[in-house]
VMD Tcl script that draws the C-alpha trace (Angstrom):
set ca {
  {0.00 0.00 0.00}
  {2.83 2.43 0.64}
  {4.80 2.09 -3.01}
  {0.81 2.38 -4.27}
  {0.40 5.61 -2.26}
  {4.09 7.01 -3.24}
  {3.23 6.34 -6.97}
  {0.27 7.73 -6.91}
  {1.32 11.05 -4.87}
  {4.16 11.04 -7.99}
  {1.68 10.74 -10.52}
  {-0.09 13.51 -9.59}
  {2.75 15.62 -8.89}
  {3.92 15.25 -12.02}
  {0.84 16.41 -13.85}
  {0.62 19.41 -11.71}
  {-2.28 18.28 -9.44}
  {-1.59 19.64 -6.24}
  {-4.70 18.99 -4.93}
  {-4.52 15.00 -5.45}
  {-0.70 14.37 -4.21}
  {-2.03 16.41 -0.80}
  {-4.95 14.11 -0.65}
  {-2.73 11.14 -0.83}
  {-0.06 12.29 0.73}
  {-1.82 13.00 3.94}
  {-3.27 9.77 3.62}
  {0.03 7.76 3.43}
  {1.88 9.73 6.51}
  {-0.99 8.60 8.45}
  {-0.07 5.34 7.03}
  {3.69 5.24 7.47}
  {4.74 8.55 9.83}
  {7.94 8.84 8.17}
  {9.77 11.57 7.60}
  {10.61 11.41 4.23}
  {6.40 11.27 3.41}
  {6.11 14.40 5.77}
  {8.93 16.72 3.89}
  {6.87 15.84 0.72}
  {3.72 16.53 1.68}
  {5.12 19.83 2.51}
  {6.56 20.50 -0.33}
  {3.25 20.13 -1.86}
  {2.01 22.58 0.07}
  {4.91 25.10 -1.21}
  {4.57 23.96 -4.38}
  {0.88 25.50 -4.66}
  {1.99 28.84 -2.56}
  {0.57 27.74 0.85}
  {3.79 29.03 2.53}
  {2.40 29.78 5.73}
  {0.60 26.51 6.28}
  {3.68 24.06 4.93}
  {5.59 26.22 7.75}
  {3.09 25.45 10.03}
  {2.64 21.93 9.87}
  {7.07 21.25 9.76}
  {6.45 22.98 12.96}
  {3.68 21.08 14.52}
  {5.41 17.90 13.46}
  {8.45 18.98 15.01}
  {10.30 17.78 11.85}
  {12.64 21.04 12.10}
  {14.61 19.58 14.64}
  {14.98 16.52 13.26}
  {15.78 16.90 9.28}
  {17.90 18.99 7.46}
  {15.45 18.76 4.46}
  {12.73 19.87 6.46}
  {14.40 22.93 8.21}
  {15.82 23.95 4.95}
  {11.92 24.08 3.75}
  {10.66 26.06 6.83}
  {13.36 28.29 6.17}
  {12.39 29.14 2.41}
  {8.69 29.82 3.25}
  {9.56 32.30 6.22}
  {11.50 33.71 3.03}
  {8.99 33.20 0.87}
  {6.96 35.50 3.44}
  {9.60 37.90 3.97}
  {10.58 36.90 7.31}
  {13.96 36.81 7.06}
  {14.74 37.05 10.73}
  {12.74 34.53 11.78}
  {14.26 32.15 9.20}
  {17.66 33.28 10.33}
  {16.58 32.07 13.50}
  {15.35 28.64 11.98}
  {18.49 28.23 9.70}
  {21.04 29.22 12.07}
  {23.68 32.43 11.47}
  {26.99 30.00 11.27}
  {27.88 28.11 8.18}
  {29.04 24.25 8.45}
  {32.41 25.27 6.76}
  {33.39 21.71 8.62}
  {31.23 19.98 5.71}
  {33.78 21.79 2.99}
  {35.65 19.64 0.78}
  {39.29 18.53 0.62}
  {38.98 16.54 -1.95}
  {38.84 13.47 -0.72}
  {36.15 13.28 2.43}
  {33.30 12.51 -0.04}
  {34.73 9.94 -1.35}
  {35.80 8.39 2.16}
  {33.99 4.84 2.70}
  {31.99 4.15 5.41}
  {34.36 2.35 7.76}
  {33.05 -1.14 9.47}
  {31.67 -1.19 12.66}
  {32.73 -3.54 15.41}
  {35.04 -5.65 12.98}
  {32.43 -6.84 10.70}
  {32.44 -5.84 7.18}
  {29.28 -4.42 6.55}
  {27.11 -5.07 3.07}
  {27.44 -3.29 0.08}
  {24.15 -2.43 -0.07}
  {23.71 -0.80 3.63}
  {27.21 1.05 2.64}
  {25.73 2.82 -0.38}
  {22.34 4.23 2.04}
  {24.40 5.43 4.24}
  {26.98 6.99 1.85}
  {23.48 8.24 0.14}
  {22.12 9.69 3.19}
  {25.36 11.59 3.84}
  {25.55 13.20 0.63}
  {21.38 14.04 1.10}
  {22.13 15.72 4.10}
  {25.41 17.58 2.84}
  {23.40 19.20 -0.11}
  {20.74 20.36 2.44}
  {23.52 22.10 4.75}
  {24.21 23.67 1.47}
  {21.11 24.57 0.64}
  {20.70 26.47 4.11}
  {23.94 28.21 3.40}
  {22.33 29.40 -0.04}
  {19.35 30.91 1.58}
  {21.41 32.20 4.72}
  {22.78 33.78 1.75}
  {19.46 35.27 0.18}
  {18.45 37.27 3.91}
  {22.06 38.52 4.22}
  {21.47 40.18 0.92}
  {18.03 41.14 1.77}
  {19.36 43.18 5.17}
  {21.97 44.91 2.42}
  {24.83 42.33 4.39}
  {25.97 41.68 1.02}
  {29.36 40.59 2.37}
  {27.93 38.25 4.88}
  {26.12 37.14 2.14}
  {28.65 36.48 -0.61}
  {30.60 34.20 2.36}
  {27.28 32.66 2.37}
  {27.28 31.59 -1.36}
  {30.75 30.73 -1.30}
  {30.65 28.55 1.26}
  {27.44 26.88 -0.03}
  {29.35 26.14 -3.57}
  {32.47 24.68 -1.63}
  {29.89 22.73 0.53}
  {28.24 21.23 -2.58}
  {29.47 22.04 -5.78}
  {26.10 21.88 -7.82}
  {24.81 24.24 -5.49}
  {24.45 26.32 -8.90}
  {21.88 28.53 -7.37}
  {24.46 29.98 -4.81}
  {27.03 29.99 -7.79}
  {24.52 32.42 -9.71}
  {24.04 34.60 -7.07}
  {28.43 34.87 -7.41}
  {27.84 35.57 -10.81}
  {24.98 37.76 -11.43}
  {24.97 39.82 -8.75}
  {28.65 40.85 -9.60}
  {29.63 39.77 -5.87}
  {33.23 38.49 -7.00}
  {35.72 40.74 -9.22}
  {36.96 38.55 -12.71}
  {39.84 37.53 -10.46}
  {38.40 36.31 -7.99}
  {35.77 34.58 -9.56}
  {38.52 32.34 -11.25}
  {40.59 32.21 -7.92}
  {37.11 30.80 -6.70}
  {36.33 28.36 -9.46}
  {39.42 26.99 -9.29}
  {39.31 26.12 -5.60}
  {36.20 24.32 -6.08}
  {36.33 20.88 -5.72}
  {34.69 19.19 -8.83}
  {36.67 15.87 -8.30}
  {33.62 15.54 -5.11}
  {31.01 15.07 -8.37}
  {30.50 11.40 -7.95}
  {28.27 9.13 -10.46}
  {27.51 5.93 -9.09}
  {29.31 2.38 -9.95}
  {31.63 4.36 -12.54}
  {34.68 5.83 -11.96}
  {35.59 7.46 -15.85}
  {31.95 8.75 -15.61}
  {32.22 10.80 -12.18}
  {35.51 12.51 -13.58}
  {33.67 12.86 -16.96}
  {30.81 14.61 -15.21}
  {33.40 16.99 -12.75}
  {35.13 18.52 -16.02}
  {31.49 18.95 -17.82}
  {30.45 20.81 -14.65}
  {33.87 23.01 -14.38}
  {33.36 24.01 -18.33}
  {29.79 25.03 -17.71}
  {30.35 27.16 -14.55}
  {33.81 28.44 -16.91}
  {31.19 30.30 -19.01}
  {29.32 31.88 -16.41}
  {32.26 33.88 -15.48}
  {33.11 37.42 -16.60}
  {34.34 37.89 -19.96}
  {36.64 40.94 -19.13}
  {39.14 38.30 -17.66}
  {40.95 34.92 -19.42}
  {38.72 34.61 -22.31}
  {40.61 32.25 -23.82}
  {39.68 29.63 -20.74}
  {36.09 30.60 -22.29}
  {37.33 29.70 -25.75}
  {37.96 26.59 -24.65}
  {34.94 25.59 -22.65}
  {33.06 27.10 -24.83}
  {34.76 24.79 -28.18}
  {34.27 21.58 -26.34}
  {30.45 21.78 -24.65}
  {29.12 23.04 -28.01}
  {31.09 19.89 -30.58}
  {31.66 17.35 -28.03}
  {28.68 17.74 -26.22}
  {26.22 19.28 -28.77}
  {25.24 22.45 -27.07}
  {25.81 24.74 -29.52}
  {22.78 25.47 -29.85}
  {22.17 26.23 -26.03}
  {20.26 29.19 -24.95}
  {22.62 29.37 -22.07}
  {26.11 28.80 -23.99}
  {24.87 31.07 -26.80}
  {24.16 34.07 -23.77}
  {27.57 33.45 -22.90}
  {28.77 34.00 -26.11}
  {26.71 37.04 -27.15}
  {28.04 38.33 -23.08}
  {31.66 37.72 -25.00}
  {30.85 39.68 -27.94}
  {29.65 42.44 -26.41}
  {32.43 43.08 -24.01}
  {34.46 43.03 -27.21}
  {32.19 46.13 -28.64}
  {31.28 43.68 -31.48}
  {27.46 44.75 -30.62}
  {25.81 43.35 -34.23}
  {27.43 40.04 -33.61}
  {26.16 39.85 -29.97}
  {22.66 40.74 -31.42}
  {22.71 38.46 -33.79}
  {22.77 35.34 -31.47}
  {20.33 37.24 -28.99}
  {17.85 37.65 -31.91}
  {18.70 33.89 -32.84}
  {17.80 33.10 -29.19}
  {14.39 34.69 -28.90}
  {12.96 33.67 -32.05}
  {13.06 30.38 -30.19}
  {12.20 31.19 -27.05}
  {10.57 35.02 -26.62}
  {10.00 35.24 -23.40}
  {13.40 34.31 -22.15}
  {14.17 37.27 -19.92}
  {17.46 36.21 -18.79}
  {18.51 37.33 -22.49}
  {16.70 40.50 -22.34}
  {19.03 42.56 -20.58}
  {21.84 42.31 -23.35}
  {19.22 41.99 -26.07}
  {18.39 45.72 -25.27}
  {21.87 47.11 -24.89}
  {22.96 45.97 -28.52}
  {19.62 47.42 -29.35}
  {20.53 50.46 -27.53}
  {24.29 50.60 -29.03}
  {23.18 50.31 -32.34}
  {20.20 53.13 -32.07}
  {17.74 50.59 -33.19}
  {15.10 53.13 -31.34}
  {12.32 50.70 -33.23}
  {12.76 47.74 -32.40}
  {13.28 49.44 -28.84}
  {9.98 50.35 -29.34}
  {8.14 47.14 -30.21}
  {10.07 45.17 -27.31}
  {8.78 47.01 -24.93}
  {5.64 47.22 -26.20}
  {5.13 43.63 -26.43}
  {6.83 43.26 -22.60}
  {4.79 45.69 -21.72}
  {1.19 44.20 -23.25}
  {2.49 40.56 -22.37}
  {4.20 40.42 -18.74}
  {3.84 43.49 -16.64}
  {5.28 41.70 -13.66}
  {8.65 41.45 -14.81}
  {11.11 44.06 -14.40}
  {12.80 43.44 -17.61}
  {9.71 45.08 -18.86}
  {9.99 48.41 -17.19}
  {14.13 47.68 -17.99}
  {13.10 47.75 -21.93}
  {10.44 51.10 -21.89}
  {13.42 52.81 -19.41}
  {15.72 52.27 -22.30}
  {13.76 53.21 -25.06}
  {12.65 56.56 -23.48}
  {15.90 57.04 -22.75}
  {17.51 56.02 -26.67}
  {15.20 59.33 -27.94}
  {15.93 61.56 -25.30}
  {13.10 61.60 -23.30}
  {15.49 61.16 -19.66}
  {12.51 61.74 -17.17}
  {9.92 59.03 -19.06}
  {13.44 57.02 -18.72}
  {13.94 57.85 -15.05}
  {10.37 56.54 -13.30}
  {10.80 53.33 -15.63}
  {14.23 52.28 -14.52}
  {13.26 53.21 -10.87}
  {10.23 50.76 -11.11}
  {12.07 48.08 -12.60}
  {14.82 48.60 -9.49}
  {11.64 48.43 -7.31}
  {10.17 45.24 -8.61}
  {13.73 43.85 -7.84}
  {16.03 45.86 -5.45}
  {19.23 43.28 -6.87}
  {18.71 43.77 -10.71}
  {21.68 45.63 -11.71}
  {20.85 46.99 -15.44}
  {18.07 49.14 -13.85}
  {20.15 50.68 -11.33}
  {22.43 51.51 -13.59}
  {20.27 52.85 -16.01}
  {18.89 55.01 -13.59}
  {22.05 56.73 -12.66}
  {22.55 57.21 -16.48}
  {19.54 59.43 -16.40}
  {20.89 61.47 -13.95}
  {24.39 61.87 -15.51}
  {22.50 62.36 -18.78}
  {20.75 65.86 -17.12}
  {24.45 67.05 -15.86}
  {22.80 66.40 -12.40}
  {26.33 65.08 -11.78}
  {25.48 64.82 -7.84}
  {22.58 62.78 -8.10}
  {24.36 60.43 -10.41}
  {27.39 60.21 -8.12}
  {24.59 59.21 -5.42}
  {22.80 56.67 -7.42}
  {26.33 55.22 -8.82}
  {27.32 54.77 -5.63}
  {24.45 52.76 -4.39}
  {24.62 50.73 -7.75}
  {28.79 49.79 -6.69}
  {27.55 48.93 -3.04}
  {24.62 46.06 -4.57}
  {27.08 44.62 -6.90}
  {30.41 45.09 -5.50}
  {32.49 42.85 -7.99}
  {32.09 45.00 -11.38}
  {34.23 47.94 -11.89}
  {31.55 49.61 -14.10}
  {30.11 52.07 -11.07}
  {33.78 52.70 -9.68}
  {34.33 53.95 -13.69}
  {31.47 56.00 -13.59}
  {31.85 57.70 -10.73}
  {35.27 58.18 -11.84}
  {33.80 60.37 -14.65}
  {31.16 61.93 -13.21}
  {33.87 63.52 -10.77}
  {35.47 64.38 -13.76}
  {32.89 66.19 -15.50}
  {32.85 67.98 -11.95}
  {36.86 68.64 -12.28}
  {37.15 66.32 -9.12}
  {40.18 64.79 -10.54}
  {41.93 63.79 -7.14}
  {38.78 61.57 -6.52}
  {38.10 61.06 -9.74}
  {41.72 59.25 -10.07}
  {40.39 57.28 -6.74}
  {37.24 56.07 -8.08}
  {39.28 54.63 -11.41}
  {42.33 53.05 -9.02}
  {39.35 51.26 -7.37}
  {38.16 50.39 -10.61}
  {41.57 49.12 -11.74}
  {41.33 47.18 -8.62}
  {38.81 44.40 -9.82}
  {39.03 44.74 -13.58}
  {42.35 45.63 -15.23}
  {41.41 44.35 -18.63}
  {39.04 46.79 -19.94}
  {39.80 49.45 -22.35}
  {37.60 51.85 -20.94}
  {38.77 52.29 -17.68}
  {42.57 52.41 -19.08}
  {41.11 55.26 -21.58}
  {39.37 57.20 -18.90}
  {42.58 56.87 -16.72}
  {44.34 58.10 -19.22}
  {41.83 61.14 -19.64}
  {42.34 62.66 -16.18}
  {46.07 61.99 -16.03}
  {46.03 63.80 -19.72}
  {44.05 67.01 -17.38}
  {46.31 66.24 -14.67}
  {49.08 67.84 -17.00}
  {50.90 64.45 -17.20}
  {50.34 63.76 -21.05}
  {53.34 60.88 -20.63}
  {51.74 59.03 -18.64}
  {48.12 59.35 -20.29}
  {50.12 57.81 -23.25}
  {50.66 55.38 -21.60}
  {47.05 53.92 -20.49}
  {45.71 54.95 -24.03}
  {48.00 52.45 -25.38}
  {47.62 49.95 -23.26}
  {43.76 50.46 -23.94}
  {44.47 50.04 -27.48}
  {46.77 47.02 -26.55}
  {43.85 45.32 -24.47}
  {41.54 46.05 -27.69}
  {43.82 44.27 -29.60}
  {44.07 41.38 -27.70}
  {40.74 40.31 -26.88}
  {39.66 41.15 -30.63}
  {37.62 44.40 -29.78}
  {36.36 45.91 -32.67}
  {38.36 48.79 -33.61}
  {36.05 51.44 -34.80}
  {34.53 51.26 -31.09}
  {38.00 52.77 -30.09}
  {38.59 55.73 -31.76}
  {37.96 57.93 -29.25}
  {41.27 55.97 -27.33}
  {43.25 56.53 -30.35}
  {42.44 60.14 -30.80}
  {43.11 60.63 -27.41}
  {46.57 59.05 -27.70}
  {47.09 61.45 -30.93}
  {46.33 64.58 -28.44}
  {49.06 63.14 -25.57}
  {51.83 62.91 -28.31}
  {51.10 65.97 -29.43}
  {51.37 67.54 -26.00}
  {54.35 66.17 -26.16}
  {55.84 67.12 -28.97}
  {55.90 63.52 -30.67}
  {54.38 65.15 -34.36}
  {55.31 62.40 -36.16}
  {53.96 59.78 -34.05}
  {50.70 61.98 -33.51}
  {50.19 62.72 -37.14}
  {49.99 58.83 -37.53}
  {47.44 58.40 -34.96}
  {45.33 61.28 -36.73}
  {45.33 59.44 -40.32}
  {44.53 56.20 -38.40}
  {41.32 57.35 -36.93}
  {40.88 58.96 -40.21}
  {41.18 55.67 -42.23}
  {38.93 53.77 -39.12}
  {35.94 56.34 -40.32}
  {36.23 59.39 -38.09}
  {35.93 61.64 -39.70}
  {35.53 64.49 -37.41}
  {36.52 68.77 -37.65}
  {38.19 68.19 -34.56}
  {40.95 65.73 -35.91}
  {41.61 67.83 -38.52}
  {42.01 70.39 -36.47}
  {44.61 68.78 -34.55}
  {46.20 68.17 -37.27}
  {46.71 71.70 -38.89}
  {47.79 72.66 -35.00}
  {50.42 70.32 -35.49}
  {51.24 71.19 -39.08}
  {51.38 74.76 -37.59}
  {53.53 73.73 -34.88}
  {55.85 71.98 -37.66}
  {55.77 75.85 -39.52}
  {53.88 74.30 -42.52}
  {51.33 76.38 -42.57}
  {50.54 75.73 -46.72}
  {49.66 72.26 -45.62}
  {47.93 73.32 -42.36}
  {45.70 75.31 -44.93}
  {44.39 72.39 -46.30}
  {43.81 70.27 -43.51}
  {41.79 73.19 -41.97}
  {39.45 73.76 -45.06}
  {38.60 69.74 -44.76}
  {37.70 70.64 -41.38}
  {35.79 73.26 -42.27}
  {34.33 71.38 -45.21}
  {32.74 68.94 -41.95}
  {31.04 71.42 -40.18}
  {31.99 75.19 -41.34}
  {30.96 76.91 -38.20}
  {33.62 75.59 -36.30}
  {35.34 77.76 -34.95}
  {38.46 76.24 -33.61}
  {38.85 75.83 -37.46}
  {37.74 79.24 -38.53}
  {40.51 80.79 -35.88}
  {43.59 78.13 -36.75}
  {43.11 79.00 -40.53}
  {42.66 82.63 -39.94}
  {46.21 82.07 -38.20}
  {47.48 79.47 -40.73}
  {46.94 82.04 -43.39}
  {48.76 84.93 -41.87}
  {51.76 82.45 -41.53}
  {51.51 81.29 -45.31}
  {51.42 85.43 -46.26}
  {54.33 86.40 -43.63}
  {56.20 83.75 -45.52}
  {55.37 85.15 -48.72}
  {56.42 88.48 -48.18}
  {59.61 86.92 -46.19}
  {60.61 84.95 -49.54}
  {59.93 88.26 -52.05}
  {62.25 90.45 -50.03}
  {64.82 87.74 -49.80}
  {64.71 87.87 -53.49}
  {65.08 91.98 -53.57}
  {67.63 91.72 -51.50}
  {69.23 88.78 -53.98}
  {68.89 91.47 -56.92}
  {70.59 94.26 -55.55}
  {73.36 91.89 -54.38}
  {73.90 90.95 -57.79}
  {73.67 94.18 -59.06}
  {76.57 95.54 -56.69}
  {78.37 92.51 -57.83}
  {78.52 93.11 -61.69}
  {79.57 97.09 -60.63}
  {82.42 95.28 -58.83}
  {82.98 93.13 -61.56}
  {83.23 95.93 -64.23}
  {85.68 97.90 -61.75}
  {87.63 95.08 -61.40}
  {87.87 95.07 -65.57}
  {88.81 98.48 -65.65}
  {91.77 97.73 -63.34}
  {92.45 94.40 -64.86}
  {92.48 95.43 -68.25}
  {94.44 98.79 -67.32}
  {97.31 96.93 -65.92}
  {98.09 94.60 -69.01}
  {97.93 97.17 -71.94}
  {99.19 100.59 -70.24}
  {98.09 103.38 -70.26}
  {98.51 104.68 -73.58}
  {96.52 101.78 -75.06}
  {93.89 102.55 -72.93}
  {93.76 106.07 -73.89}
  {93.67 105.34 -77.71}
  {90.93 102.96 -77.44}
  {89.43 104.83 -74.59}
  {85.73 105.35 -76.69}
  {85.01 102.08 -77.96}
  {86.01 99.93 -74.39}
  {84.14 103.20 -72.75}
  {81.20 102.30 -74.95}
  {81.48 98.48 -74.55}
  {81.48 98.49 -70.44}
  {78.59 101.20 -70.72}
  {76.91 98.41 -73.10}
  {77.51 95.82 -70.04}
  {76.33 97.39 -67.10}
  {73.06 98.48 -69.45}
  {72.46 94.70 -69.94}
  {73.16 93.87 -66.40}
  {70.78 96.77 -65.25}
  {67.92 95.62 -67.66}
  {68.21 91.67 -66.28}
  {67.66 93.07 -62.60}
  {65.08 95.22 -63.70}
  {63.28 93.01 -65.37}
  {63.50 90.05 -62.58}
  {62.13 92.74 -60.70}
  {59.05 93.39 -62.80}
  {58.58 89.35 -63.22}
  {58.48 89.30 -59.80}
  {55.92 91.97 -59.21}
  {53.83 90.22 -61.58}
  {53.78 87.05 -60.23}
  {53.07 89.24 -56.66}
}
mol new
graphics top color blue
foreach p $ca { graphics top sphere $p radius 0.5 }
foreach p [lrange $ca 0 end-1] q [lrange $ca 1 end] { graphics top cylinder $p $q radius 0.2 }
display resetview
């Protein structure tokens, strides 16, 4: 009568009738009293949202006390109500750290008692039973975890997590909570997987299959780590679960891979695979929240528009919803609309990081540089692994000319993430205002470096390479600037200001002819600049001065040759009087007289008429 009963309380479970697995469940713990039968019937309770009365009858049965399944369930409906305290108080504040692998203590044997070798079969319950109860200890440490974070303990409860991971490594709802609330920097989080013990994964009767199933697990937690850090461990993971293992086509491994792309800049690649994703599966929302920033970085404003407006017509209760319309009214300008959405999507759920960001976006996007330093801050407190708030606070103080703590806010930054070429090219922006254009040089190359290496697109830096142009040319590296200028000309930007900079330095090297030229393209971009309008103006001047330096140069070059041939003819006077005497000289005294006269006339006339040819061409 008991398997019938079990069976049948299955049965129904499985087809979602609640009502008939608490009919026969109540009947068969009356039948047996177990405690196994009295967890599930429970659980059915849970199951249909009767928190308070599945809480109520572990208690009554004083099952708390005795099971670790059954206190773990009392202690997710008091969550499930919102008393976290009181489930504190059921769970227990301390953590059985004692239960944390060291590789080999789950794969101990149960040692015989009193000398006799026990059977296999009472061996493998008990080994059973242990590993039961060691996934419920870590279970308790995952939702110790969830009211740390709802008291804002978030340190208390990323120890929480952590532990319950190390405690039971396919604790993967503790492991998400690492992951996406941003509670570990990228170093840490791969210090942390690697002290995990997957070895502890254990399939039963087969040996190749247990260490089969430990590397499957390490390769898929590998791609739920950040992307800023070792992306060629990704690579790798990411190569063998999607041949070997077929999961290419995983919703989950393609997220991953769009998360990649877009940390790369390659934003029409990442939306590609989102696209890909939800034509499959629309309402997936864990794909939403990069879905709408490729949206966003591309200016797609409508298909902005008909995401939300589906979200919005289709599941109001999710704060990817509010998320999407925030984002739209904030891709056309409209920051207040933008505001009230983001905040209600942060209201719906207090952890859900896009939102909060967002929100301080609006702020910074009004110059209220205050409130967005306010609402950044908050945003780096709830998820205290990315660098993203550090870097924005770092340029909000900027924008405020804060640059001692804006330096602070991007060390901190540097701090968890060292590998993204934003922070190096806003570092490099307040040393460049700091006066210290070597070493701003320095971080917009090594932001150009990073690019490089993990295969950013380039266009996406130009702003980093322009920047780098401006350092050289502070310091007075023309060459080496000029190059950076035509790169970020040949990458597309074209932009008045880089031509600008580059007549200043075409100035600087006193060709102003070619400075002319640069500044007319500039002009030719938008021809009310007027950095432009004044540098040509200047440029011009220069190109005239030299002008009028090179005609009286050649002036002065005619009357220098016209004193030489008067020398020259003196000089054949005295010559010519020396070899033939005097009396020679005398007799043919007209004719040579006529013949020098004839000379100095030709002479004259060749100066004169350089000089006209030159006036002319003036």
């Amino acid at each position: 009568m008991e398997k019938f009963l079990r069976d049948w309380r299955q049965d129904a479970l499985n087809k979602a009738q609640y009502e008939s697995a608490i009919f026969i469940g109540d009947k068969l713990l009356a039948l047996t009293n177990d405690d196994n039968d009295a967890f599930w019937l429970a659980q059915v309770h849970f199951a249909t949202g009767n928190y308070t009365r599945a809480q109520s009858f572990l208690s009554k049965q004083d099952l708390i006390n005795r099971s670790p399944s059954c206190r773990y369930l009392a202690g997710h409906c008091l969550i499930k109500q919102s008393r976290f305290e009181e489930a504190l108080t059921i769970l227990g504040e301390r953590n059985p750290t004692h239960l944390i692998s060291n590789g080999s203590s789950n794969k101990r044997k149960v040692q015989p008692r009193n000398g006799r070798r026990r059977d296999e079969a009472a061996v493998q319950a008990e080994e059973e039973a242990e590993s039961t109860n060691r996934r419920f200890e870590a279970a308790m440490c995952f939702l110790r975890g969830i009211c740390y974070a709802k008291q804002n303990a978030f340190d208390r409860a990323k120890d929480c997590y952590k532990d319950a991971v190390r405690i039971d490594v396919q604790c993967f709802e503790a492991f998400q909570q690492l992951m996406k609330n941003s509670l570990l920097s990228p170093d840490e989080e791969w210090q942390f997987l690697e002290s995990l013990d997957f070895d502890s994964i254990h399939v039963p009767g087969d040996v190749s299959s247990s260490q089969e199933a430990a590397d499957f697990t390490k390769m898929l937690y590998t791609t739920r780590l950040s992307k800023y850090r070792n992306p060629a461990a990704f690579e790798t993971a990411y190569d063998s679960l999607s041949t070997h293992y077929r999961l290419s086509d995983n919703p989950d491994l393609q997220l991953a891979r769009a998360d990649l792309l877009y940390t790369q800049c390659r934003y029409q690649d990442a939306l590609a695979i989102t696209e890909a994703i939800l034509k499959d599966d629309q309402y997936n929302f864990a794909i939403y929240p990069l879905h709408l920033a490729c949206l966003y970085e591309l200016k797609k404003n409508n298909l902005l528009f008909l995401v939300a407006h589906d979200l919005a017509d289709n599941h109001p209760e999710e704060p990817c919803t509010w998320l999407a319309v925030g984002i739209y009214y904030f891709a056309i300008d409209k920051i207040a609309e933008a505001r009230r959405y983001f905040s209600k999507a942060s209201m719906m759920d207090a952890h859900f990081g896009p939102a909060w960001v967002g929100f301080a976006h609006t702020f910074a996007a009004e110059g209220e540089h205050d409130q967005a330093i306010s609402a950044y801050s908050t945003a780096a407190r709830l998820f205290m692994g990315t660098h993203l708030p550090q870097v924005f606070l770092g340029m909000q103080n900027h924008a405020l000319n804060n640059m001692t703590l804006a330096e602070e806010f991007l060390k901190t930054a540097y701090g968890l993430c060292k590998t993204d070429p934003l922070l190096l090219n806003e570092m490099g922006i307040v040393k460049y205002h700091q006066d210290k254009p070597k070493e701003a040089a320095q971080y917009f190359s090594a932001a150009l470096k990073v690019a490089e290496d993990i295969e950013s697109e380039p266009s996406a830096w130009i702003s980093a390479r322009t920047n780098l142009g401006h350092a050289f040319r502070r310091l007075g590296h023309f060459n080496r600037a000029l190059a950076e200028f035509d790169e970020v000309l040949r990458q597309g930007g074209k932009d008045a200001a880089i031509f600008c900079a580059k007549g200043l330095i075409l100035m600087e090297q006193d060709k102003p002819e070619e400075a002319v030229g640069v500044l007319h393209e500039a002009l030719s971009i938008n021809p009310q600049d007027s950095i432009a309008t004044e540098l040509l103006s200047k440029a011009l001047e220069e190109t005239a001065a030299l002008d009028g330096a090179a005609e009286e140069q050649a002036l002065d070059l005619a009357d220098f040759e016209q004193q030489l041939d008067e020398k020259k003819v003196e000089a054949f006077y005295k010559v010519n009087g020396q070899r033939t005497g005097q009396g020679m000289l005398d007799k043919g005294k007209g004719r040579v007289g006529r013949t020098r006269m004839s000379m100095l006339e030709d002479e004259y006339g060749k100066a004169e008429s350089m000089m006209e040819m030159s006036d002319d061409e003036e």
